[in-house]
C-alpha positions as a printed NumPy array, in Angstrom:
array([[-32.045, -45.971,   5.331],
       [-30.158, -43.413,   7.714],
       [-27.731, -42.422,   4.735],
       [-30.447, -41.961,   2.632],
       [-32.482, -39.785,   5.473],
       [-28.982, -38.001,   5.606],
       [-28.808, -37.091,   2.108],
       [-32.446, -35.839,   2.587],
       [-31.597, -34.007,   5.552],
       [-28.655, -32.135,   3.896],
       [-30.755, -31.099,   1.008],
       [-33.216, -29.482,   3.129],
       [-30.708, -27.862,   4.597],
       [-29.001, -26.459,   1.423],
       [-32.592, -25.92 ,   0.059],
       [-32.961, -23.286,   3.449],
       [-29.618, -21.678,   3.318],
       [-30.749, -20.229,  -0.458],
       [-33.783, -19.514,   0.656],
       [-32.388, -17.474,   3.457],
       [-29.569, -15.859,   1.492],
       [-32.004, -14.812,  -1.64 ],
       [-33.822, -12.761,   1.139],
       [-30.952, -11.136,   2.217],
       [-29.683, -10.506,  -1.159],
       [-33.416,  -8.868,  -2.193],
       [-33.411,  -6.665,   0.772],
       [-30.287,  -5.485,   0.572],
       [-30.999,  -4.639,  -3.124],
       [-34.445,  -3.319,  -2.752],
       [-34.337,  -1.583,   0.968],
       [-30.582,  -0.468,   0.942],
       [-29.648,  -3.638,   2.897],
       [-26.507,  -4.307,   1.715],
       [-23.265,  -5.31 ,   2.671],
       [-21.672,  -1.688,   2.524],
       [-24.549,  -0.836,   5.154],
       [-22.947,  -2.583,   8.127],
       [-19.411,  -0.465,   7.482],
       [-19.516,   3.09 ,   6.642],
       [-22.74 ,   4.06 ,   5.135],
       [-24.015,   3.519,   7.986],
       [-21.885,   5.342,  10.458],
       [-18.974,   6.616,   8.781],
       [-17.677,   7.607,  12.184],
       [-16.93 ,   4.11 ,  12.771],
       [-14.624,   4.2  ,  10.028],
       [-13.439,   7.536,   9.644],
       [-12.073,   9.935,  12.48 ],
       [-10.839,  13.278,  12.555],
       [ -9.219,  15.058,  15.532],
       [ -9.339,  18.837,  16.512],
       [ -5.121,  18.519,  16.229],
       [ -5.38 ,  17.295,  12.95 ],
       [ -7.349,  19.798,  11.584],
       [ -4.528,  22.066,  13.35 ],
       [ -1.994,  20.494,  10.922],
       [ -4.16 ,  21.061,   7.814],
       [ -4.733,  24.376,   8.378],
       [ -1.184,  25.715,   8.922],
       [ -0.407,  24.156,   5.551],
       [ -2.379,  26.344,   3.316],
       [ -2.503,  29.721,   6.66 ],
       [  0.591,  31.985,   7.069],
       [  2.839,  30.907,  10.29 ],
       [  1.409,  33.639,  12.303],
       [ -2.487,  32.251,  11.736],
       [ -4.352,  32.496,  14.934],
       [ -7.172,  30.154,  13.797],
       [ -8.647,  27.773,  16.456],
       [-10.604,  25.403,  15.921],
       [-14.078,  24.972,  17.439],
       [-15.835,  21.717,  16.558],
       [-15.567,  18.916,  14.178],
       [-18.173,  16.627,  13.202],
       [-20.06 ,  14.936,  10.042],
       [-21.274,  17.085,   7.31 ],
       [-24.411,  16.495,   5.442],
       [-22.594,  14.873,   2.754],
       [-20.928,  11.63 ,   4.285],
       [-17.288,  11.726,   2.585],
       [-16.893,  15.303,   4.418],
       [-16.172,  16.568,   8.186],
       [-17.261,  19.961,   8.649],
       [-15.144,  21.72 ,  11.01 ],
       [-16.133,  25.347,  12.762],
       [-13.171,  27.665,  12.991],
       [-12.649,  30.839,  15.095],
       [-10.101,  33.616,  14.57 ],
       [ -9.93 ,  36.697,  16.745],
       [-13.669,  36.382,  17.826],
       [-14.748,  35.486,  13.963],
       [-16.312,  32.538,  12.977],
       [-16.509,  30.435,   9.987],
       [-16.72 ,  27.031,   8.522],
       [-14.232,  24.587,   6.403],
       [-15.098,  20.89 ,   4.758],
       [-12.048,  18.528,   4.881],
       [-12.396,  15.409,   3.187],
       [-12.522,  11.592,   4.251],
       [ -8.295,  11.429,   3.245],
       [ -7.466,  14.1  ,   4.843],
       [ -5.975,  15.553,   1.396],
       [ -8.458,  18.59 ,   0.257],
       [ -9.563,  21.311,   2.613],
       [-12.344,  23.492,   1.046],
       [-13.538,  26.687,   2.418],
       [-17.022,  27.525,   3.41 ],
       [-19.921,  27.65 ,   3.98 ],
       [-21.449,  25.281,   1.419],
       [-25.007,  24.702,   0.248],
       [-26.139,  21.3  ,  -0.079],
       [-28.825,  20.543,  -2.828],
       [-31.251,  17.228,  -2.088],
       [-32.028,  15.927,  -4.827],
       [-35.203,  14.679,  -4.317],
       [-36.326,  18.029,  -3.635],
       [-38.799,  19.382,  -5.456],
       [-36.903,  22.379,  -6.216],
       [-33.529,  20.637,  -6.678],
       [-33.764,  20.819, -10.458],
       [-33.713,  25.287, -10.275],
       [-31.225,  25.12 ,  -7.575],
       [-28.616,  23.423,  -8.839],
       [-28.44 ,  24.915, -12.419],
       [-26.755,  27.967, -11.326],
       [-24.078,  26.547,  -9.143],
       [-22.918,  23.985, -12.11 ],
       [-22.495,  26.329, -14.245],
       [-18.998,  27.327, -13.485],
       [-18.476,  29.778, -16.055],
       [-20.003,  33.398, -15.689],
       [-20.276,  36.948, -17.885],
       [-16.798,  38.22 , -17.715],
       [-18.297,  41.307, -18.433],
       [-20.582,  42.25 , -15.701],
       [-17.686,  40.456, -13.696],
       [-14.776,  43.74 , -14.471],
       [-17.629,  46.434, -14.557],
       [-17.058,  48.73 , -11.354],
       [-17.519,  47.949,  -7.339],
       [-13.743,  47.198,  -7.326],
       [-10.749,  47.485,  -5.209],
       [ -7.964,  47.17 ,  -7.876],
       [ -4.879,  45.808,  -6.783],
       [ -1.739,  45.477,  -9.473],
       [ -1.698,  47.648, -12.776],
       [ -5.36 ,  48.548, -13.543],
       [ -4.225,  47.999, -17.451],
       [ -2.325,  44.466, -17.073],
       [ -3.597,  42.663, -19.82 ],
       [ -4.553,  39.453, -17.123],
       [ -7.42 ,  40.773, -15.479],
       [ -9.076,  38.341, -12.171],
       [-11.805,  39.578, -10.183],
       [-12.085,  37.881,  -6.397],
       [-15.216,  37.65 ,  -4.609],
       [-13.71 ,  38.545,  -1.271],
       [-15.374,  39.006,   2.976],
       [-12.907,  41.146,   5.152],
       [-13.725,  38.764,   8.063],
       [-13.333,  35.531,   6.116],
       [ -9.407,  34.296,   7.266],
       [ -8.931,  32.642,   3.785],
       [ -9.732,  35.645,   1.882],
       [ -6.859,  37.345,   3.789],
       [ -4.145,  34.387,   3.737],
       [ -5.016,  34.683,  -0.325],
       [ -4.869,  38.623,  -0.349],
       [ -0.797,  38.36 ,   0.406],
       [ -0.255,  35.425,  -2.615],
       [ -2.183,  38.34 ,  -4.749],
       [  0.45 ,  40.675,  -3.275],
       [  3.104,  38.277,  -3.874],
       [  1.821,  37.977,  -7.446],
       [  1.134,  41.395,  -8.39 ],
       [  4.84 ,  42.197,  -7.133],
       [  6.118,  39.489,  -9.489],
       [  4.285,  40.048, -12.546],
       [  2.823,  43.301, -14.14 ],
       [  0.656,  41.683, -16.45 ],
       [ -1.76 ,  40.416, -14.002],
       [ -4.533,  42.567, -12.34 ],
       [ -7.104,  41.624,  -9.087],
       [-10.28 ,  43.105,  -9.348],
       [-11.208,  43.167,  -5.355],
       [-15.127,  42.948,  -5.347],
       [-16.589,  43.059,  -1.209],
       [-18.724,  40.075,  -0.654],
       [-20.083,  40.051,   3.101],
       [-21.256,  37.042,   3.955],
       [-24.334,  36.85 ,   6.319],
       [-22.539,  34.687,   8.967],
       [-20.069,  37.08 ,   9.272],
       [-22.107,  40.15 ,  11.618],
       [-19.864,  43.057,  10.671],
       [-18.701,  42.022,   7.421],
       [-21.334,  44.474,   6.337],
       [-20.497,  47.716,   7.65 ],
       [-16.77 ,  46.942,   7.537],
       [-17.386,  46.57 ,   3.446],
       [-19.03 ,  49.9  ,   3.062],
       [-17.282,  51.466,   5.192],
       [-14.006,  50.315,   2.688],
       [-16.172,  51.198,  -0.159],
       [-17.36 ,  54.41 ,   1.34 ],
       [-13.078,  55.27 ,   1.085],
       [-12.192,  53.414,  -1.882],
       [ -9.243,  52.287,   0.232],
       [ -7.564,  49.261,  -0.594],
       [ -5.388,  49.899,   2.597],
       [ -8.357,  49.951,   4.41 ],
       [ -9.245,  46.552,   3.658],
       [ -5.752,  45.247,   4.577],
       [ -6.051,  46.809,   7.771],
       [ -8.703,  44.219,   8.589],
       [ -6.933,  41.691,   7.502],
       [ -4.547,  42.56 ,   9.625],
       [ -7.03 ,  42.479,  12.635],
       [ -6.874,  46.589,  12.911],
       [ -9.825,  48.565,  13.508],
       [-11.221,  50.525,  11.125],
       [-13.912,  53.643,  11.443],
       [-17.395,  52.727,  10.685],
       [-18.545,  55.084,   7.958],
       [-21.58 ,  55.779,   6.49 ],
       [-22.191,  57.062,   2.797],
       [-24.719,  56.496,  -0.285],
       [-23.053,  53.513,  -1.699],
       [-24.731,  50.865,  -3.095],
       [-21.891,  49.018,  -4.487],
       [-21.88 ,  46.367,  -1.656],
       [-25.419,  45.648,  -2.095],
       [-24.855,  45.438,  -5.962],
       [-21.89 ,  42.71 ,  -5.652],
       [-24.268,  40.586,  -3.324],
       [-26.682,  40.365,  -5.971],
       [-24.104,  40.141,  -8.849],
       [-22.676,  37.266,  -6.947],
       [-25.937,  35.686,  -6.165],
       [-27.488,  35.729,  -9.533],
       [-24.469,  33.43 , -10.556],
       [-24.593,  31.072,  -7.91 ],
       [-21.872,  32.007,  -6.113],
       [-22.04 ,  31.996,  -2.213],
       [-19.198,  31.456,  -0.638],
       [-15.738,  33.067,  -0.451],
       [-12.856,  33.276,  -1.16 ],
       [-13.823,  32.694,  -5.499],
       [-11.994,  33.682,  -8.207],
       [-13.412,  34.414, -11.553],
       [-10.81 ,  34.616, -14.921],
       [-10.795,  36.589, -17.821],
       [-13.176,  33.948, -19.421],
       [-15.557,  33.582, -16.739],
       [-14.606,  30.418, -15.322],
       [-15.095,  30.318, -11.674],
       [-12.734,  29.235,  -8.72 ],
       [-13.617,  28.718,  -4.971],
       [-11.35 ,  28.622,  -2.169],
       [ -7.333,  29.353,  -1.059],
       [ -4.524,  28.524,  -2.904],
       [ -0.696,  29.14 ,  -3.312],
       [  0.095,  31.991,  -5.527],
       [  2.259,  29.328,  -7.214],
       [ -0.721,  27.562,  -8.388],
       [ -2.777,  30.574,  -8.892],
       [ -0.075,  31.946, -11.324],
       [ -0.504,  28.908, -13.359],
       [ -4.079,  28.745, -13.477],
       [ -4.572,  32.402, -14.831],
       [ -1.494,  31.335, -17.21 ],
       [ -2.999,  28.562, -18.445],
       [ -6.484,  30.315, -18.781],
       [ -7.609,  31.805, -22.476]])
């Protein structure tokens, strides 16, 4: 009798335990339960870290040796596989994104699209659609920089107080000293978050001075001028009617669209390799 109560017993038992783990297994399905809750979807912090010194590192691989950039925070972006870190340089603020390995820095700011917003279907056409009108691109409202008749012609979306846009302005120096056959359409993109981004545009525009603009770069002061341009306000609406919002971004001779720094190594052999 008590082997046959034990064979009962263990039954019962084993009978439970499914119950117990089929509940599991449905709520982990059904409510987002599941075992990838209790590690980093959950916190990600508990997983991942990223230190201020770190970021240090990253930057002075893709800054110049002389890059003042500090950095002011770190923390979790909206997206979980990114940190967003806020940078200062010389009293100027921005943002960058670095990645959960540690191997892509991307410039900012970014906008984030929820998707289960009921607009999330008309905002994120335009920024997928990574190729643009070449055209309206090269028409006027441009610092030229190279041979204004090279026969490879890029325009860059660039902010006088963004510090990417002026570690890339010397690789376009380095690459319009190397080859003739490539030409940089500058086109002044202020961004909001940057206060005097504005003025400091116009006032470039206002003198069609390409010095002027490396000047700032350089963390000189420039005279705040006034004059009847509109050009600035023209390239913040060309820029915003295709999506684009942040800066530095390329766009090539076909349209296609590039964000962010990058050698003039690699640059050369994108705009090579573009058609």
């Amino acid at each position: 009798m008590n082997i046959f109560y034990t064979i009962i017993y263990m039954r019962l038992i084993i009978i439970c335990l499914s119950i117990v783990l089929a509940i599991i297994f449905k709520l982990g399905v059904s409510d987002g339960l599941s075992f990838g809750e209790s590690g980093c979807s959950s916190d990600c912090a508990q997983c991942h870290s990223l230190t201020v010194q770190e970021v240090d590192k990253l930057i002075k691989k893709v800054t110049s040796s002389q890059s003042s950039i500090r950095v002011i925070d770190v923390k979790l972006s909206r997206v979980k596989s990114l940190w967003e870190v806020s940078i200062e340089e010389k009293g100027l603020r921005g943002l960058i994104y670095i990645d959960f390995s540690k191997k892509h820095l991307i410039p900012g700011p970014l906008s984030f699209i929820e998707l289960d917003s009921a607009n999330s279907k008309t905002n994120i056409e335009k920024p997928l659609d990574r190729r643009v009108d070449a055209q309206k691109i090269f028409a006027g409202n441009a610092l030229i920089l190279g041979k204004p008749r090279a026969a490879k012609k890029v325009a860059v979306f660039t902010d006088p107080d963004c510090p990417f846009c002026g570690s890339l302005h010397k690789e376009l120096k380095k690459i319009v000293n190397q080859r003739s056959d490539i030409v940089f359409y500058l086109k002044l993109f202020p961004l909001k978050m940057h206060r005097d981004a504005y003025w400091k545009s116009k006032s470039i525009m206002c003198s069609g001075s390409l010095k002027l603009l490396e000047d700032v770069y350089d963390k000189k002061n420039i005279e705040k001028k006034d004059c009847p341009t509109k050009e600035i306000d023209e390239n913040i609406s060309l820029a915003e009617s295709f999506g684009i919002n942040s800066t530095p971004t390329l766009v090539l001779s076909d349209g296609t669209v590039v964000t962010g720094y990058m050698p003039s190594e690699k640059l050369i052999q994108l705009i090579d390799g573009n058609k």
